[in-house]
PyMOL CGO cylinders between C-alpha atoms (Angstrom):
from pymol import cmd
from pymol.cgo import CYLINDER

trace = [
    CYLINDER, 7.81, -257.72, -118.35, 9.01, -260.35, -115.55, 0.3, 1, 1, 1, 1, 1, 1,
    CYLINDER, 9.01, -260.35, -115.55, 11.96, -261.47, -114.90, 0.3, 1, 1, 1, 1, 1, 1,
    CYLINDER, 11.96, -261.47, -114.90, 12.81, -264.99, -114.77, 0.3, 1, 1, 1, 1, 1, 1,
    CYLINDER, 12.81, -264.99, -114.77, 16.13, -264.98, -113.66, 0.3, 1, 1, 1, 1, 1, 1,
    CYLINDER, 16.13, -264.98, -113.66, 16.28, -266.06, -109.68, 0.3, 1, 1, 1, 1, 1, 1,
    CYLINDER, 16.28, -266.06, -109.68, 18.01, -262.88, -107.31, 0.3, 1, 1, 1, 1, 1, 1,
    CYLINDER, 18.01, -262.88, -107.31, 20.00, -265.29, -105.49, 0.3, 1, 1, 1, 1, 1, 1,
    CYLINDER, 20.00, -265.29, -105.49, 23.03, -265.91, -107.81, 0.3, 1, 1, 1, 1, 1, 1,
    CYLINDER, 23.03, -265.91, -107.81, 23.37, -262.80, -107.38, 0.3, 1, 1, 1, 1, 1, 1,
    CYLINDER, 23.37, -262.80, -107.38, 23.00, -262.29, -103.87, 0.3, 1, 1, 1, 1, 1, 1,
    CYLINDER, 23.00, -262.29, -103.87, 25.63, -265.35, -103.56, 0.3, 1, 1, 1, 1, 1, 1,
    CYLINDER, 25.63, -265.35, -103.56, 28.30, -263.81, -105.95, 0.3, 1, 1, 1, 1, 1, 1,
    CYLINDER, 28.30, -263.81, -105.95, 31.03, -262.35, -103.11, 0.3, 1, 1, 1, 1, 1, 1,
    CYLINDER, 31.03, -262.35, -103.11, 30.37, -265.99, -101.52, 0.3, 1, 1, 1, 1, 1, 1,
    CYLINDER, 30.37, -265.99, -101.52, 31.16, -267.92, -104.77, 0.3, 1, 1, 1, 1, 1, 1,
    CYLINDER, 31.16, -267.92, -104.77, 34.22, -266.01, -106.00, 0.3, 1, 1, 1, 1, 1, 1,
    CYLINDER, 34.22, -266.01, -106.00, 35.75, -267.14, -102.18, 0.3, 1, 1, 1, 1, 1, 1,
    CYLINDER, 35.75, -267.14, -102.18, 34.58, -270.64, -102.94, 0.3, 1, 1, 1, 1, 1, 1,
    CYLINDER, 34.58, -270.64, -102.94, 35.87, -271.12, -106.78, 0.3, 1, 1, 1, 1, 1, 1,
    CYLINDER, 35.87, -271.12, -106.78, 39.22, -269.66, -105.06, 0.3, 1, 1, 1, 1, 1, 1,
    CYLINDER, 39.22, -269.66, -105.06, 39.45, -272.24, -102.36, 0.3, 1, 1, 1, 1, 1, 1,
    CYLINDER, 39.45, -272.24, -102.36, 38.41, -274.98, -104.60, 0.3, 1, 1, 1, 1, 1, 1,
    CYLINDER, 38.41, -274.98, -104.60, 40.96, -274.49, -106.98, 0.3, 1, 1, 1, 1, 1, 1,
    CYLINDER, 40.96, -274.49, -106.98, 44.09, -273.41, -105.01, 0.3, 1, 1, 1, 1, 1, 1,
    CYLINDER, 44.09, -273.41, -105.01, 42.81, -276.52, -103.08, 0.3, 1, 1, 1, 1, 1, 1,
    CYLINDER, 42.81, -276.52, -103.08, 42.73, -274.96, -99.55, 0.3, 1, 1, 1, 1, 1, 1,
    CYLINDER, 42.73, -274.96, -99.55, 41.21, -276.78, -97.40, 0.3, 1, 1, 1, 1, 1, 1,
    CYLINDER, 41.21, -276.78, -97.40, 38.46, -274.75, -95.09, 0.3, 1, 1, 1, 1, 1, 1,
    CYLINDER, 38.46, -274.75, -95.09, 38.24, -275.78, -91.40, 0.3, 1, 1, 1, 1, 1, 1,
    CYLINDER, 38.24, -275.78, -91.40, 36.80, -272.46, -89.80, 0.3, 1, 1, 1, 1, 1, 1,
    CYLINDER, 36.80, -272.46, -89.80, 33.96, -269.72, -91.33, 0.3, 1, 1, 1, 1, 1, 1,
    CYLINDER, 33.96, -269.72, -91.33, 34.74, -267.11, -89.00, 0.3, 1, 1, 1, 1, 1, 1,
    CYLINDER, 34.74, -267.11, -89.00, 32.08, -263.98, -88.27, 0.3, 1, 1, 1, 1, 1, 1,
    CYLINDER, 32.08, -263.98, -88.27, 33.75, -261.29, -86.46, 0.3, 1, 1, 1, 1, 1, 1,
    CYLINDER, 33.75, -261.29, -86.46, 30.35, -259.67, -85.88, 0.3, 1, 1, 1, 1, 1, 1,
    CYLINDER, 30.35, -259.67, -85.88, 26.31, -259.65, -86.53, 0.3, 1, 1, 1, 1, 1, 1,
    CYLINDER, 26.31, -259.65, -86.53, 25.68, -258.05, -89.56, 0.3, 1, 1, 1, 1, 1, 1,
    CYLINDER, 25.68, -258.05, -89.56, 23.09, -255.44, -89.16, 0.3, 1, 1, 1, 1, 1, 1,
    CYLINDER, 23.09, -255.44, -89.16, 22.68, -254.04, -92.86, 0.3, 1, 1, 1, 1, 1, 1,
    CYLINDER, 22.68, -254.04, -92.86, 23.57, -257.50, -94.65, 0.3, 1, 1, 1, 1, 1, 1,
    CYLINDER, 23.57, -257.50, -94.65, 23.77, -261.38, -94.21, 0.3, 1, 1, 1, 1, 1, 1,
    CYLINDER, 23.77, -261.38, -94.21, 26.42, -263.53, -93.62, 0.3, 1, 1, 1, 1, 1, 1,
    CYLINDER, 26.42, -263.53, -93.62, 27.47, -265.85, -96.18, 0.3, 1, 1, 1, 1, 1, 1,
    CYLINDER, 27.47, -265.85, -96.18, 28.60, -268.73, -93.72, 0.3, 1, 1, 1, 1, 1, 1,
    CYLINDER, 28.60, -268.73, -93.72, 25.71, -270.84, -93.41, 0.3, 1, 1, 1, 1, 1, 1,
    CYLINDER, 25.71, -270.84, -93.41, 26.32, -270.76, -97.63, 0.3, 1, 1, 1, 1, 1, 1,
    CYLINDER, 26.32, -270.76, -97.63, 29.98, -271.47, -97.41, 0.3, 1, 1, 1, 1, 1, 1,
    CYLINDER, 29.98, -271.47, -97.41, 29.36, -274.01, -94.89, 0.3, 1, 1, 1, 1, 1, 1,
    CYLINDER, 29.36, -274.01, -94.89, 26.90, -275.87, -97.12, 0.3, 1, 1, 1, 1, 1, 1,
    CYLINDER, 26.90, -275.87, -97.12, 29.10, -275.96, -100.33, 0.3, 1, 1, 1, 1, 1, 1,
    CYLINDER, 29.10, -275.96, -100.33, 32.40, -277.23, -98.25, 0.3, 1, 1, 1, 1, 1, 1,
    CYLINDER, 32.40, -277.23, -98.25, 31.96, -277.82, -94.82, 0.3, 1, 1, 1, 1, 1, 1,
    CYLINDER, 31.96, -277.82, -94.82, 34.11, -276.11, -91.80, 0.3, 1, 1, 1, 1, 1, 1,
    CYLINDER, 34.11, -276.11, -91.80, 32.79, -274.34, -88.23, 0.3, 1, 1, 1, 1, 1, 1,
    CYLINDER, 32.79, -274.34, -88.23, 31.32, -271.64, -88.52, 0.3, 1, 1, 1, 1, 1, 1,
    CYLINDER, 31.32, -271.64, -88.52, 32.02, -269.32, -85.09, 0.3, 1, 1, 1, 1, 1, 1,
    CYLINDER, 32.02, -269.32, -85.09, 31.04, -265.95, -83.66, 0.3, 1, 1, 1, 1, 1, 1,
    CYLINDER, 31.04, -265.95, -83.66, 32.16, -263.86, -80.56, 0.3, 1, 1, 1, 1, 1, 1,
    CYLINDER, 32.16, -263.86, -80.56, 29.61, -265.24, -77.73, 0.3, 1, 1, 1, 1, 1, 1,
    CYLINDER, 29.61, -265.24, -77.73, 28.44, -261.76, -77.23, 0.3, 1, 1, 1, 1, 1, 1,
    CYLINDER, 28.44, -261.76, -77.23, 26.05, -262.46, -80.67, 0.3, 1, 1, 1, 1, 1, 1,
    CYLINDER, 26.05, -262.46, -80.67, 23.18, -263.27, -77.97, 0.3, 1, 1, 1, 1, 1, 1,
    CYLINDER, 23.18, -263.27, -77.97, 22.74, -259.87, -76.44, 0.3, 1, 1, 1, 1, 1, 1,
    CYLINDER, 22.74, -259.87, -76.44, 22.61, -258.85, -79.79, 0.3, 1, 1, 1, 1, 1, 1,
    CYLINDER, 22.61, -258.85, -79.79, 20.38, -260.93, -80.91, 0.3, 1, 1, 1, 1, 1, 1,
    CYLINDER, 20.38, -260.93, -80.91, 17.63, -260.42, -78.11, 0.3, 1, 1, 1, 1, 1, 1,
    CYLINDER, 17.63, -260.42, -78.11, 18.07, -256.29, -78.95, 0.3, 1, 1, 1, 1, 1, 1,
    CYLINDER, 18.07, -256.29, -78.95, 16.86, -257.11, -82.15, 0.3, 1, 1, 1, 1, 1, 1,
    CYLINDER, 16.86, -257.11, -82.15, 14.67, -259.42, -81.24, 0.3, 1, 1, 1, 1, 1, 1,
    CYLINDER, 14.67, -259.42, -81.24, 12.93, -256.33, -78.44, 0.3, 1, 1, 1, 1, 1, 1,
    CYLINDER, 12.93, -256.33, -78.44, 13.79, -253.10, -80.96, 0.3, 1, 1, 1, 1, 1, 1,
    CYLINDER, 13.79, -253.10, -80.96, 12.55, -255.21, -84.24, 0.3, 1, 1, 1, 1, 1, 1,
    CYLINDER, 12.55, -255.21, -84.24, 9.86, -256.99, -82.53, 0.3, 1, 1, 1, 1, 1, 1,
    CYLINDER, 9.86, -256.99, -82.53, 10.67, -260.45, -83.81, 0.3, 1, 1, 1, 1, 1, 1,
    CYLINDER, 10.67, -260.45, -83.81, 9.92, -262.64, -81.31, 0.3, 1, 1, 1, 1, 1, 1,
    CYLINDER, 9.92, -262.64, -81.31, 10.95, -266.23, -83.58, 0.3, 1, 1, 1, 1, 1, 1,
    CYLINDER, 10.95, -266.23, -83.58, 14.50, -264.75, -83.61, 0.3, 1, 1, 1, 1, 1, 1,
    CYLINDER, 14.50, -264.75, -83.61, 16.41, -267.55, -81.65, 0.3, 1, 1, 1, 1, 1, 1,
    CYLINDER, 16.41, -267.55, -81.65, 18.75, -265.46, -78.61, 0.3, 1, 1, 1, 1, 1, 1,
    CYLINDER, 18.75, -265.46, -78.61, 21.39, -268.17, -77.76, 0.3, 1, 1, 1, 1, 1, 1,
    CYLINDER, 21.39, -268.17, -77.76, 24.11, -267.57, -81.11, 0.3, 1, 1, 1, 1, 1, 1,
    CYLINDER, 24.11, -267.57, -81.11, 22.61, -271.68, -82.24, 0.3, 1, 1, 1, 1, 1, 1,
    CYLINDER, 22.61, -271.68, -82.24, 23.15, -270.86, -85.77, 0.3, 1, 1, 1, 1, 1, 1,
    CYLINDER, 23.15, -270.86, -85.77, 26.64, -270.56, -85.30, 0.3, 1, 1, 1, 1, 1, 1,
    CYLINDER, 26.64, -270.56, -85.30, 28.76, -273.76, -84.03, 0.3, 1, 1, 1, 1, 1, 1,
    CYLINDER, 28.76, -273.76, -84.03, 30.90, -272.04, -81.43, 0.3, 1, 1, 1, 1, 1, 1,
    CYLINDER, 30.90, -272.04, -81.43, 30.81, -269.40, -79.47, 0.3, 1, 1, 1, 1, 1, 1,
    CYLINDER, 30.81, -269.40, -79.47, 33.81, -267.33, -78.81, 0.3, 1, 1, 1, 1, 1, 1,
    CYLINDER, 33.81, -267.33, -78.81, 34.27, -265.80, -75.42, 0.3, 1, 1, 1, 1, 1, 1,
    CYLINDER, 34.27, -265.80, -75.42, 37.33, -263.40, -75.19, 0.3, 1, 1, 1, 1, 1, 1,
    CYLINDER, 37.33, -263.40, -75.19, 41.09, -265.40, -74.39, 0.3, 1, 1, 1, 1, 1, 1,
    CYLINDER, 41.09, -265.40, -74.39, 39.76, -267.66, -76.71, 0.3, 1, 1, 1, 1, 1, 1,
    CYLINDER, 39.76, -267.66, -76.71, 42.18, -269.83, -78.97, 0.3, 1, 1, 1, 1, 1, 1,
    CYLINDER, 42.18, -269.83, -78.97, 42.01, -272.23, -81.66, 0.3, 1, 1, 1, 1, 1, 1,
    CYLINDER, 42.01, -272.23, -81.66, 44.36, -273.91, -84.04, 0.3, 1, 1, 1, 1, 1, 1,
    CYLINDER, 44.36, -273.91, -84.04, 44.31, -272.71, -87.96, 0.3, 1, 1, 1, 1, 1, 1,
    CYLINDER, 44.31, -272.71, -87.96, 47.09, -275.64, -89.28, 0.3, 1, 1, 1, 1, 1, 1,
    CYLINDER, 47.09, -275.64, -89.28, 50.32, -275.03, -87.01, 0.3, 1, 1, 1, 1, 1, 1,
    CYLINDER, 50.32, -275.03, -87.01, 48.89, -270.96, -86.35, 0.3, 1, 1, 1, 1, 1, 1,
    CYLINDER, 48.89, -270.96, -86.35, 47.06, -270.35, -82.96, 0.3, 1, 1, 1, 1, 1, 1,
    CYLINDER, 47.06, -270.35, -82.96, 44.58, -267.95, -83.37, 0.3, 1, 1, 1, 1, 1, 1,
    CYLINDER, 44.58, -267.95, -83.37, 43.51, -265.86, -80.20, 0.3, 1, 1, 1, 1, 1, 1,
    CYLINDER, 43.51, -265.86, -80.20, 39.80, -264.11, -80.49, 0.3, 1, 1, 1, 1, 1, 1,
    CYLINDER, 39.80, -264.11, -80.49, 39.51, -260.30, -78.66, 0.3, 1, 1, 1, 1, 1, 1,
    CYLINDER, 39.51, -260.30, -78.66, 36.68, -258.71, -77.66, 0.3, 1, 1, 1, 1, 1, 1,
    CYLINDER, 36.68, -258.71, -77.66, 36.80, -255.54, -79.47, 0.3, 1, 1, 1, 1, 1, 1,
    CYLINDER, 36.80, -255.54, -79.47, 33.31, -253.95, -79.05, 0.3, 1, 1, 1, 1, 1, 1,
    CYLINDER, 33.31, -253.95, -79.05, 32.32, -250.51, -80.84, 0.3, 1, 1, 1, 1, 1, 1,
    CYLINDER, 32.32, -250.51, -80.84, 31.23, -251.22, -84.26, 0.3, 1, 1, 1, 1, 1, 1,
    CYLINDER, 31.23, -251.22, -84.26, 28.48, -253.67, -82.87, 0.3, 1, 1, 1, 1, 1, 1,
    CYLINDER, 28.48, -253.67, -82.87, 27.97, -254.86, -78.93, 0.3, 1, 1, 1, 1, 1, 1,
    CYLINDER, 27.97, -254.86, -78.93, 29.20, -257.93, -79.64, 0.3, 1, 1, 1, 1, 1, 1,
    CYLINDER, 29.20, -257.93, -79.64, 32.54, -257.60, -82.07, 0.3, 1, 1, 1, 1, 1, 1,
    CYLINDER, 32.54, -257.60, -82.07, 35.52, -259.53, -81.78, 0.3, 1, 1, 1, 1, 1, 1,
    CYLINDER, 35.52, -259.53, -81.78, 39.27, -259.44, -83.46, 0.3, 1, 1, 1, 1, 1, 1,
    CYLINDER, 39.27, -259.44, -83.46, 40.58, -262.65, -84.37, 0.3, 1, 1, 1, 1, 1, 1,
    CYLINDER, 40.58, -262.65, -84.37, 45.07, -262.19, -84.15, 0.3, 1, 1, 1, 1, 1, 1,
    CYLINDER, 45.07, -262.19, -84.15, 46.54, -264.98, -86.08, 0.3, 1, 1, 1, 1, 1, 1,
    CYLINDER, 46.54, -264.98, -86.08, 50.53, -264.72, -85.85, 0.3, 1, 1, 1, 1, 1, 1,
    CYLINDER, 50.53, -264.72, -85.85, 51.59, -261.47, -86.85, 0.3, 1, 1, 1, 1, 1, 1,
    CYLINDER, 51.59, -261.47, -86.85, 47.85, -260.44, -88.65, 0.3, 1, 1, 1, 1, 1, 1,
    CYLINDER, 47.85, -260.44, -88.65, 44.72, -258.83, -86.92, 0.3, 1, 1, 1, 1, 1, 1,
    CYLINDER, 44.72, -258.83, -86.92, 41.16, -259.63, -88.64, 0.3, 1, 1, 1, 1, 1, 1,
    CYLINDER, 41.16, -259.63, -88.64, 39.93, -256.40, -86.84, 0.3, 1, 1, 1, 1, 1, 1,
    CYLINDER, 39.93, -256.40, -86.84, 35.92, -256.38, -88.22, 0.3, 1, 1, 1, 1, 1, 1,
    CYLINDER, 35.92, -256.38, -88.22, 34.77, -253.07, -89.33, 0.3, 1, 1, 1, 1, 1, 1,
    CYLINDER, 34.77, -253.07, -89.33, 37.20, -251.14, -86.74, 0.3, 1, 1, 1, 1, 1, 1,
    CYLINDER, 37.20, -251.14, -86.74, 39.62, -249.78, -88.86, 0.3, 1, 1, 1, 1, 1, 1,
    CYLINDER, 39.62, -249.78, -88.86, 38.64, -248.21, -92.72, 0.3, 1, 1, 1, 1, 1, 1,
    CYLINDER, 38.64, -248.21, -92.72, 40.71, -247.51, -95.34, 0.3, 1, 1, 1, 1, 1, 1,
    CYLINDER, 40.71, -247.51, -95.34, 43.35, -244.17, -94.53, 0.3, 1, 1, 1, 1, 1, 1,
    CYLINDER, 43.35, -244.17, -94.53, 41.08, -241.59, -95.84, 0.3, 1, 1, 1, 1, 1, 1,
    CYLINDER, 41.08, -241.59, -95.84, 37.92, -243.20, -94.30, 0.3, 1, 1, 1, 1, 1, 1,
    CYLINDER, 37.92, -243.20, -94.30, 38.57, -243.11, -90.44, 0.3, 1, 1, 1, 1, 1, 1,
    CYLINDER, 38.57, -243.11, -90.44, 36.91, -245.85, -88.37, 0.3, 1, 1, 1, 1, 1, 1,
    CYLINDER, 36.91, -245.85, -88.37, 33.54, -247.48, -88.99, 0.3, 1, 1, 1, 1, 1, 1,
    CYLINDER, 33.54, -247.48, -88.99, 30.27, -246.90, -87.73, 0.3, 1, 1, 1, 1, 1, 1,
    CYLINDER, 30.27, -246.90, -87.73, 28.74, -247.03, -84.13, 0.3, 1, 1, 1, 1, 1, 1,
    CYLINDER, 28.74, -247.03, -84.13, 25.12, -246.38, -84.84, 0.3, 1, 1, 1, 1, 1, 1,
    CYLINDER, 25.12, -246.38, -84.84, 23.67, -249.86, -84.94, 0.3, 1, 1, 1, 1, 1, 1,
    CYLINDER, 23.67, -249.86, -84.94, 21.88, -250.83, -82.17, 0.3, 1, 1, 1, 1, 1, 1,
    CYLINDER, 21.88, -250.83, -82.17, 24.45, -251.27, -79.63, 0.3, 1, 1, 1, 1, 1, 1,
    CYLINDER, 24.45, -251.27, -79.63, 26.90, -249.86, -80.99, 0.3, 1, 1, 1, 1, 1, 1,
    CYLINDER, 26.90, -249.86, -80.99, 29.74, -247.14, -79.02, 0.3, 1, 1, 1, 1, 1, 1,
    CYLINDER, 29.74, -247.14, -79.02, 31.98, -244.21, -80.52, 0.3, 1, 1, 1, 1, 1, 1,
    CYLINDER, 31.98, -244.21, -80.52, 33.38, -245.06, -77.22, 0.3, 1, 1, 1, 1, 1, 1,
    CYLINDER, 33.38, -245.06, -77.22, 34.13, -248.94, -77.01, 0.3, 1, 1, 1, 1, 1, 1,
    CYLINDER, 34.13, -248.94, -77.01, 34.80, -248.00, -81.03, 0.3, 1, 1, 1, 1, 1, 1,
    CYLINDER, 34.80, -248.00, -81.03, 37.53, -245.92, -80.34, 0.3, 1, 1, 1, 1, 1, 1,
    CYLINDER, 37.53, -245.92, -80.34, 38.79, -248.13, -77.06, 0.3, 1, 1, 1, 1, 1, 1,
    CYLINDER, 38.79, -248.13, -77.06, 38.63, -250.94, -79.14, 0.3, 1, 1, 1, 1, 1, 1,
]
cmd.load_cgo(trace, "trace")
């Protein structure tokens, strides 16, 4: 027997739930932040970006990624130069969220190219830290360092 029923709904559920919260606490969205290339999933902010609008933004570092897995992958249509974000953080970085300056930190480890994004008193730290009993994240993606991991 087929199937008729379409994976993608599911595929977008995570992304959904975030935008049926939004819409109804009526938040408006300026920034769809990455903190890192995603080597075992997607990124939902293309999605999120198409539904409601905002920037979407990555650490600039996302090219060096990209052309390792454009060489290791052999995928030579893979655009290098981070276009499918719309900005490219370098470290120092800041930006405005409302009246909160947000400064971006290269924090490499997990992937060659993560950053931390510190918003007042708050740290979006990627997949650095794990929950208490798990330890840090992993460093075996292509480009990834135990070292810049635990440095970071």
């Amino acid at each position: 027997m087929t199937s008729t029923r379409s994976p993608a709904p599911r595929a977008r559920k995570n992304a959904d739930a975030i935008l049926s919260y939004v819409q109804e606490a009526g938040i408006e969205i300026t920034h769809i932040l990455d903190t890192h290339p995603h080597a075992d999933h997607f990124s939902a902010a293309p999605y999120i970006k198409s539904k409601i609008g905002g920037t979407t933004a990555i650490g600039e570092h996302v090219k060096k990624v990209q052309k390792l897995w454009q060489e290791i992958y052999n995928l030579p249509e893979l655009p290098t130069d981070g276009t499918q974000w719309d900005v490219l953080f370098a470290d120092g970085d800041t930006f405005m969220v409302g009246e909160i300056p947000v400064e971006v930190i290269f924090s490499p480890g997990h992937t060659l190219a993560s950053i931390t994004y510190v918003a007042g008193d708050a740290a979006f730290v990627h997949d650095t830290f794990m929950m208490p009993d798990s330890g840090t994240s992993r460093a075996d993606f292509p480009g990834g360092s135990s070292a810049d991991l635990y440095a970071s």
